[in-house]
N, C-alpha and C positions, 0 to 999 in steps of 0.2 A: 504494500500500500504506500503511497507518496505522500511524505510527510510536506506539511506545509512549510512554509518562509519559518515562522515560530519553532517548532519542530512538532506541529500536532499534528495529529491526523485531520484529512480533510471532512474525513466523512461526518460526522456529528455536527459540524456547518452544514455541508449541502441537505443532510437530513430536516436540518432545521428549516435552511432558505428553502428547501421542498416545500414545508408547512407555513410558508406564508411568511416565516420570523425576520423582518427587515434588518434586525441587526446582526444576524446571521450573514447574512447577505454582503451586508457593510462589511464585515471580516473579510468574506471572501475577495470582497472586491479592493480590499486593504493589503491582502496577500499578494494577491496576481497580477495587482494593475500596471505595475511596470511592468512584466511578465508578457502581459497582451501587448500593452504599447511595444514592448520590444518587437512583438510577431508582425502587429500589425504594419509597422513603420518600413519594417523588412521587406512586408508582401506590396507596399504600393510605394513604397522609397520617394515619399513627398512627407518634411515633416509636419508639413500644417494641417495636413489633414487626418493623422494619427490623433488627436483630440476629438474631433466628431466625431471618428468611426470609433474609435473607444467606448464614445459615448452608446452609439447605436450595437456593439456588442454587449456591453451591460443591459441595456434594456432587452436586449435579442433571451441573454441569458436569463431575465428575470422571469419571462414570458413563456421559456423552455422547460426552466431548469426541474417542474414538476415531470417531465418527462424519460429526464434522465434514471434508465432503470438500474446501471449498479453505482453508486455515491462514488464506490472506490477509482471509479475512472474517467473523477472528475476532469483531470486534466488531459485526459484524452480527448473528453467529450469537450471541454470551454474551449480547446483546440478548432475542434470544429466547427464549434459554431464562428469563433474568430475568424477561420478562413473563411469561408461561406459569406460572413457581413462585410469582409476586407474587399473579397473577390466582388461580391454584387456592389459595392460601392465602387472599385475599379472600373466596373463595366458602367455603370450610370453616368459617372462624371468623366466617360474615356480617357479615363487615367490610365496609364501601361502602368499591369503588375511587374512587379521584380519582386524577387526573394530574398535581393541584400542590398536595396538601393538603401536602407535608414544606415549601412555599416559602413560608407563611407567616409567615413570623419576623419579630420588629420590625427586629430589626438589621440583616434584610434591606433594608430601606429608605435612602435615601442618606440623606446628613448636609442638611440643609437649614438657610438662615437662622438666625440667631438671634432672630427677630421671634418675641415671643411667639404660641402655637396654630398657628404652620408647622408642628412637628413632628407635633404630634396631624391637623392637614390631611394630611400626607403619609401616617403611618398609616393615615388613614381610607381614603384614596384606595388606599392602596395594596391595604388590606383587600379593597374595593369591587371592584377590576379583579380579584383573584385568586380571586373571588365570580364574578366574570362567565365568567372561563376556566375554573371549577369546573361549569360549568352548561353548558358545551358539552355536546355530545353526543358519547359517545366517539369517533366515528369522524373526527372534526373534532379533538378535545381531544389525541388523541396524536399525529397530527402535527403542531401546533400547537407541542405542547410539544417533539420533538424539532427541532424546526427551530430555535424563539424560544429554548428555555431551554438545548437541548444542542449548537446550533450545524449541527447537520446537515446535509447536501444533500437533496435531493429524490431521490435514485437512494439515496441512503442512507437514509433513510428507507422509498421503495417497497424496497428489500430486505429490511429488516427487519419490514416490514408484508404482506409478499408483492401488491406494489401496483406499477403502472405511474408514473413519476415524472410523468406527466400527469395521475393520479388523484388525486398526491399534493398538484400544483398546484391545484387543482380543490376541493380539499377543505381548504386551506389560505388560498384567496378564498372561501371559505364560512364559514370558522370566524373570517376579520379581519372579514369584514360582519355576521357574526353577534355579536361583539363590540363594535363600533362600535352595532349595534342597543342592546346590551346597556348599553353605557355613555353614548348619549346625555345631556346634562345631565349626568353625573358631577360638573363640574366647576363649574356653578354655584353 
């Protein structure tokens, strides 16, 4: 079972936000909200618009959440809904999805040497590689991204994809050889 941000279990929240209990709810959304903003920022790589659609998966989830039948996989399930409000807001406002447009940032990049144009090398590169995993092909790109960027397992993953953890393998050796394609010479 996935313990929460706190180290509690999730389940006796969802059980409660099941039953109506608004401050239930409020925890959950206290727990995961960075959590979502991170997913969501990722799937449509505009950050002003991670705020709204935020907003519109919280309400997505308050509206579902008596639906969800096992508590224990809550975060499988808030997944999905995330993607799903992320994706349909991508398509409304023809916003191009991306999976790692919000990972862009310079700050993201480690501290490197002090030698003068390492930094500006690391930027570039950095730039370059999240150029290459922008350019998968969705079916590659998200699991890609929840394995590398959100830690996941492969059962976790095919849960939330509604995918065989052997698909998920499968498609995760396609999208590092499709990368390594991608970045050949990067570094000369």
């Amino acid at each position: 079972m996935r313990q929460g941000g706190s180290g509690q279990s999730d389940r006796p929240l969802v059980l409660a936000a099941q039953r109506g209990e608004r401050a239930a709810m409020q925890m959950l959304i206290a727990r995961d909200e960075r959590w979502v903003r991170g997913l969501i920022g990722a799937m449509v790589g505009e950050a002003d618009a991670v705020d709204e659609i935020s907003q519109q998966v919280w309400l997505a989830v308050w509206q579902r959440i008596k639906g969800l039948r096992d508590p224990d996989r809550w975060r499988a399930w808030l997944w999905k809904v995330a993607r799903s409000v992320a994706l349909d807001a991508g398509r409304q406002n023809g916003r191009r999805r991306e999976v790692v447009g919000g990972l862009a940032r310079a700050e993201d990049v480690p501290a490197v040497a002090d030698e003068p144009g390492r930094r500006t090398e690391a930027l570039d590169l950095h730039r370059r590689v999240l150029g290459a995993v922008r350019g998968l092909p969705a079916i590659y790109r998200e699991p890609f991204v929840l394995r590398h960027l959100e830690g996941w397992s492969y059962r976790q993953i095919g849960e939330a994809l509604g995918l065989p953890a052997e698909t998920v393998e499968t498609r995760l050796v396609r999208a590092r050889r499709l990368l390594r394609e991608a970045l050949v010479g990067l570094k000369d």
